[in-house]
C-alpha positions as CSV (number, residue, x, y, z in Angstrom):
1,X,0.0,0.0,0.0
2,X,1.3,3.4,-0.9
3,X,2.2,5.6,2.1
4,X,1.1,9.0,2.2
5,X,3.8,12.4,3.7
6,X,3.6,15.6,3.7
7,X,4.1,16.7,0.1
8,X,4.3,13.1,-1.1
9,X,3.2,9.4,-1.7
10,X,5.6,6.1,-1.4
11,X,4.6,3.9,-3.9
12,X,6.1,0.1,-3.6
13,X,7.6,-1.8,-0.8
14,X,7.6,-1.3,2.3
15,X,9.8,-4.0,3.6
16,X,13.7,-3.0,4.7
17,X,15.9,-4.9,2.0
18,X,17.5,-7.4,3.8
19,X,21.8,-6.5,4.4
20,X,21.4,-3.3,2.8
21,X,24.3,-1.6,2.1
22,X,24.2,0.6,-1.1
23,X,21.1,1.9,-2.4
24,X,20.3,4.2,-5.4
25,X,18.6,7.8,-5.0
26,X,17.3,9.0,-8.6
27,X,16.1,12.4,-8.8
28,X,13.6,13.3,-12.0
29,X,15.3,15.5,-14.2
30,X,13.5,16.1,-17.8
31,X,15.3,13.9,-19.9
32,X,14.1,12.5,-23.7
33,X,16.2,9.2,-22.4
34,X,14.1,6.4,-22.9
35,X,12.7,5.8,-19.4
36,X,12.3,2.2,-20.0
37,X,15.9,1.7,-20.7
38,X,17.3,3.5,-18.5
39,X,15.3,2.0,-15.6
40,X,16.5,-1.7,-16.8
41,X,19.6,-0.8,-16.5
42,X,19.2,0.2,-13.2
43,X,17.9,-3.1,-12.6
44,X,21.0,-4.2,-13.6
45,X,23.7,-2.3,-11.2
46,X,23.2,-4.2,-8.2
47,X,21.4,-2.1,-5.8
48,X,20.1,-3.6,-3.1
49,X,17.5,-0.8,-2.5
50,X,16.2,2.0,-5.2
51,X,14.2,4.8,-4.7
52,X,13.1,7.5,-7.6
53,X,11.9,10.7,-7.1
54,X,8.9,11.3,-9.6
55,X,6.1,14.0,-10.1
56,X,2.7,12.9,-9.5
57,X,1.9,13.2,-12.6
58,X,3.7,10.2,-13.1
59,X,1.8,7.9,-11.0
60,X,-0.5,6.3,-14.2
61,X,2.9,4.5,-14.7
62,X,4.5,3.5,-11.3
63,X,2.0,0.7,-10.4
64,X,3.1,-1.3,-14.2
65,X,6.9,-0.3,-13.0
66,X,6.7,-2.0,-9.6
67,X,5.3,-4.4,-10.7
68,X,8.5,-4.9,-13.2
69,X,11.0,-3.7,-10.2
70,X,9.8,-4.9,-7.2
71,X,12.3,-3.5,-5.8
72,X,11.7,0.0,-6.9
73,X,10.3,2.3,-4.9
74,X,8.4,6.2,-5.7
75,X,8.2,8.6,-4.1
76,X,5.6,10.8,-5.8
77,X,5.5,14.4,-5.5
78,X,2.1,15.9,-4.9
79,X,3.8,19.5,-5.3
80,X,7.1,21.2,-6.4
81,X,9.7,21.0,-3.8
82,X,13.2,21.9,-4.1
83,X,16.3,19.7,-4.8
84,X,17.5,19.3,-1.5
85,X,13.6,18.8,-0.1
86,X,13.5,16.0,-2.5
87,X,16.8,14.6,-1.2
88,X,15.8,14.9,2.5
89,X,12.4,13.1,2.1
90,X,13.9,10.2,0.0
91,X,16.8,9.7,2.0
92,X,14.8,9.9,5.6
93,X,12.9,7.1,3.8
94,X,15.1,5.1,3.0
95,X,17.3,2.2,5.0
96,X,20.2,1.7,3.3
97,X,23.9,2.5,5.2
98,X,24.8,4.4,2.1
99,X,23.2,5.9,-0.6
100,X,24.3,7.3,-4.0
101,X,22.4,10.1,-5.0
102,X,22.0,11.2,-8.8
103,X,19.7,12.8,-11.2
104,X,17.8,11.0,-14.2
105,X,20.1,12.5,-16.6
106,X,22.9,10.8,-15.9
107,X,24.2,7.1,-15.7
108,X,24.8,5.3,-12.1
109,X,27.9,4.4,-11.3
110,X,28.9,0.7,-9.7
111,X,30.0,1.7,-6.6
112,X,33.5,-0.7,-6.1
113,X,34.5,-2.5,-2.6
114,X,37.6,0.2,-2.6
115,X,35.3,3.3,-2.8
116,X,32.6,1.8,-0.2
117,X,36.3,1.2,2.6
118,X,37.4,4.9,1.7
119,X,33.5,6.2,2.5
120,X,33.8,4.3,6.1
121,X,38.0,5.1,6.3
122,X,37.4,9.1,5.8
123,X,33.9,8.6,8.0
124,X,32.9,11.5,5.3
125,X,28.9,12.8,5.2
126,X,29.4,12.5,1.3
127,X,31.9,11.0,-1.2
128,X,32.4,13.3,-4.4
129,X,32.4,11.9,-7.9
130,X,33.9,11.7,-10.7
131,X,31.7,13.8,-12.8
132,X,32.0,12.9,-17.0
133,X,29.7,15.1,-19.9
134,X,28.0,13.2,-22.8
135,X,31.1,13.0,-24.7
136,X,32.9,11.4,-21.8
137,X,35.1,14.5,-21.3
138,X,35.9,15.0,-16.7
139,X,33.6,18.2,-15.4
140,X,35.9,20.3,-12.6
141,X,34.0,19.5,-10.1
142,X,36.1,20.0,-7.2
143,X,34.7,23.1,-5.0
144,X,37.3,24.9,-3.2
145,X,36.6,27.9,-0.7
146,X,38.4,31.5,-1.4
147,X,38.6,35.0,0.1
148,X,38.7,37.6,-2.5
149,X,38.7,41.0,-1.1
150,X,36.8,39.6,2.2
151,X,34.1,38.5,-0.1
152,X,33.6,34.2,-0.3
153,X,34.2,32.6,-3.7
154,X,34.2,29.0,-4.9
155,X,36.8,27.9,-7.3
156,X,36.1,24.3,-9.1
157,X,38.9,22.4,-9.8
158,X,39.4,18.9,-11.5
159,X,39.3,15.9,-9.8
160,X,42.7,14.6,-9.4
161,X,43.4,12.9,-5.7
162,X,41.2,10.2,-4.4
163,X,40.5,12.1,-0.7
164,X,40.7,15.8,-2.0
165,X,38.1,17.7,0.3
166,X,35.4,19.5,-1.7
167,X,32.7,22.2,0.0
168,X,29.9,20.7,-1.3
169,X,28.7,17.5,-3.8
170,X,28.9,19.2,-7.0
171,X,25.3,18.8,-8.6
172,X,24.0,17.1,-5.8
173,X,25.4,14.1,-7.3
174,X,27.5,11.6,-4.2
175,X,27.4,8.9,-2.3
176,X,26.1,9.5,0.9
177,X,26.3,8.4,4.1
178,X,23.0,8.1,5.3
179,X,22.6,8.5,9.1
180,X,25.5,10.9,8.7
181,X,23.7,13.2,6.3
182,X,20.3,13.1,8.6
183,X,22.0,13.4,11.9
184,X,23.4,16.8,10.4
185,X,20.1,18.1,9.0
186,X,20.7,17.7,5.3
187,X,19.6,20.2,3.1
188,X,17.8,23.3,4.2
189,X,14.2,23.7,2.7
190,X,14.0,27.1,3.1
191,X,16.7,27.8,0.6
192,X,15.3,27.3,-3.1
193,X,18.2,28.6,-5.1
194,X,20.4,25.6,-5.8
195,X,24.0,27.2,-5.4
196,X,23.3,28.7,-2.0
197,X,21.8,25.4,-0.7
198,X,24.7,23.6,-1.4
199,X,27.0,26.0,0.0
200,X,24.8,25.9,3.6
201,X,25.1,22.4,3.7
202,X,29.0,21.9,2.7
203,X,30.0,25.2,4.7
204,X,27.7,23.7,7.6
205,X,29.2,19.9,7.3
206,X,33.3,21.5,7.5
207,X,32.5,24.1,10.1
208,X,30.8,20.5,12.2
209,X,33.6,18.4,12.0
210,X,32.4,16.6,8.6
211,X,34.4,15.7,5.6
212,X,33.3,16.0,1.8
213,X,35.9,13.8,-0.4
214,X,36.7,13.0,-3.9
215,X,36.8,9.4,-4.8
216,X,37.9,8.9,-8.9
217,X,36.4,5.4,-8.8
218,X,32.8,6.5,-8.4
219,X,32.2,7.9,-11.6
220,X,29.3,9.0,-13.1
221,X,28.2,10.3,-16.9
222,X,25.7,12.7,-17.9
223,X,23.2,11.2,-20.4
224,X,22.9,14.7,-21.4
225,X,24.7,18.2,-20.9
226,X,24.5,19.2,-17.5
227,X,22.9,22.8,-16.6
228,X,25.1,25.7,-15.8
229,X,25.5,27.1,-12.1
230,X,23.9,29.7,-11.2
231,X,25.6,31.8,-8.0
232,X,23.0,34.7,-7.8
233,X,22.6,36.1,-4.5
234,X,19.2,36.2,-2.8
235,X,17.4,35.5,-0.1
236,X,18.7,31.7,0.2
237,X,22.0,33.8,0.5
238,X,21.4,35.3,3.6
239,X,20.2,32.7,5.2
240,X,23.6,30.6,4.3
241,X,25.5,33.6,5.6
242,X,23.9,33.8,8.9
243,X,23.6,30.2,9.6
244,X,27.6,29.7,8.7
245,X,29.4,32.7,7.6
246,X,28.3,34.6,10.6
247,X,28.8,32.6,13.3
248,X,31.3,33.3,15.7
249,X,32.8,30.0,17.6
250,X,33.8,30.5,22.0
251,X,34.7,27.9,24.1
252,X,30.6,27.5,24.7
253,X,30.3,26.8,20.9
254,X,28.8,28.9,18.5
255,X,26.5,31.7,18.9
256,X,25.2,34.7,16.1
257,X,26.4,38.0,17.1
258,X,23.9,41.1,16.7
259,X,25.8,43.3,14.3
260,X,25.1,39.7,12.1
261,X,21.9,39.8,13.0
262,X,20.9,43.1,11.9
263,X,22.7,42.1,8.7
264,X,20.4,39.4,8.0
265,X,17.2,41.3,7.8
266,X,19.2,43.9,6.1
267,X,19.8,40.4,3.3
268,X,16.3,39.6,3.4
269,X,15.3,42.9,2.2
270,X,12.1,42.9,4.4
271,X,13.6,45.3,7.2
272,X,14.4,44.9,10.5
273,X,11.2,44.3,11.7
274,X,9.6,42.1,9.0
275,X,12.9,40.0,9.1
276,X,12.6,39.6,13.1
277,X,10.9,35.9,13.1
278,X,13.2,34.8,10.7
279,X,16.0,36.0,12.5
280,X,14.8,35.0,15.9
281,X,14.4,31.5,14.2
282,X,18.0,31.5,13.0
283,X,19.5,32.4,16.2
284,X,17.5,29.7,17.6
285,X,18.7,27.2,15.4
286,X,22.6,28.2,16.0
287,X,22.0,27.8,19.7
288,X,20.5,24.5,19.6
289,X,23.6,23.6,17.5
290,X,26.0,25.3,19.4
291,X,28.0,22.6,20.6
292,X,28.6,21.5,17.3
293,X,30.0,23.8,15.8
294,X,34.3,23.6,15.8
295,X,35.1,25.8,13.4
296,X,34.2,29.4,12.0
297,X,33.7,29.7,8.4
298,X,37.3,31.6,8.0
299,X,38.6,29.1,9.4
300,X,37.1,26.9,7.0
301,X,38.7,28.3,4.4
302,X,42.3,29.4,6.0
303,X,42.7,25.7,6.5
304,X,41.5,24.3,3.9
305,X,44.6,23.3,2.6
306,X,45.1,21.0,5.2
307,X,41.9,19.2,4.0
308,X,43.4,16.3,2.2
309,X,43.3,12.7,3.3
């Protein structure tokens, strides 16, 4: 029987796949790939546990699909949630120990014996890729922190060294550790824009201990080419800045200063006083987290370095 969330229906299984260790998180994409295809092939890579993220619209094909996968799950979305929403509600469904997360336009990778001991050796929250175009050529996808003229920038690099540190899972697209991931919040929902969500979690993850590293042996293709980054600054910016740029790191933990504060609802460009529950929320948040947080974002990136396994 399908199970009904929030914003969504489970369609298929309920049942825990017995010793599972590696499932496979697909996230819908648009993609002129023939669905059929690409879902046997799937079939094919050894998962023990599969879950695809789907619009309800989709639904008049899912029962004909588990009925050809059993051991594919739905999970249909009855409205538009973001990327990292998606991701969250998948994975907090989901029991596998680790998950490889990807989106419909591009080709799963076998995950090797070698990469699944370096996940558990670096205890990271999520191993990078190996990221390939359509013509097979390797994407940078490396993302490295930098301070130009006190502003923050990201530099992607190539992958190179199996245990490089990256900020954040470029696209997404990782295997993830799945009780790691949840125990740190995942994504945040209230950031929409792409770029900016990333850069809350992977900022978040370093400044709480948490390691993001390349592994060359996972490697994954795009079916088709992959969409450009956009790094426009809005309100999903000032929520990453106050939640880890601002933060200021004692020997109690962390804790948002006032003069951050102020520039918070300055960023969400609804003033001071129609910015004040958001705030108030935000400096709830840090001090219910306080403890974990080691590290202040310059920190972050004056060490970063030193980030190499």
């Amino acid at each position: 029987m399908p199970r009904t969330g929030r914003v969504y229906t489970v369609v298929g299984s309920t049942r825990a796949p017995e010793r599972s260790r590696i499932g496979l998180l697909v996230v819908n994409r648009s993609s002129r790939i023939n669905r059929e295809a690409y879902l046997a092939s799937i079939a094919r890579n050894g998962f023990s546990e599969v879950m695809l993220v789907e619009p309800q619209a989709n639904s008049y094909t899912v029962e004909a699909l588990v009925r050809d996968h059993p051991k594919f799950r739905f999970l249909l979305l009855e409205r538009e949630i973001n990327a990292g929403e998606q991701i969250n509600a998948a994975l907090s469904e989901m029991s596998s120990e680790y998950v490889l997360v990807v989106w419909s336009t591009m080709v799963p990778a076998r995950i090797t014996s070698n990469a699944l001991a370096k996940a558990g050796e670096w205890r990271a929250v999520v191993v990078s890729p190996l990221l390939r175009n359509e013509n097979g050529g390797v994407i940078p996808s490396v993302v490295v922190p930098r301070v130009n003229r006190r502003t923050l920038r990201v530099e992607v690099q190539e992958p190179r060294v199996d245990g490089t540190a990256s900020l954040f899972p470029s696209d997404f697209a990782g295997l993830y550790d799945r009780a790691r991931y949840l125990d740190i919040g995942g994504y945040d929902g209230r950031i929409d824009h792409p770029f900016w969500q990333k850069m809350d979690f992977g900022m978040r993850a370093h400044q709480w201990g948490e390691r993001i590293c390349l592994h060359t042996g996972i490697r994954i293709d795009y079916r088709t080419p992959p969409e450009p980054e956009d790094q426009t600054p809005d309100g999903g910016y000032a929520l990453f800045f106050a939640k880890c740029l601002a933060v200021r790191v004692r020997s109690d933990g962390g804790f948002l200063p006032w003069t951050e504060a102020i520039r918070l609802a300055v960023g969400l460009r609804r003033g001071v006083l129609g910015s004040r529950g958001t705030v108030r929320d935000v400096r709830r948040w840090i001090d219910a987290n306080r403890e974990r947080f080691l590290k202040e974002a310059r920190s972050v990136v004056r060490d970063w370095s030193e980030r190499i396994a």
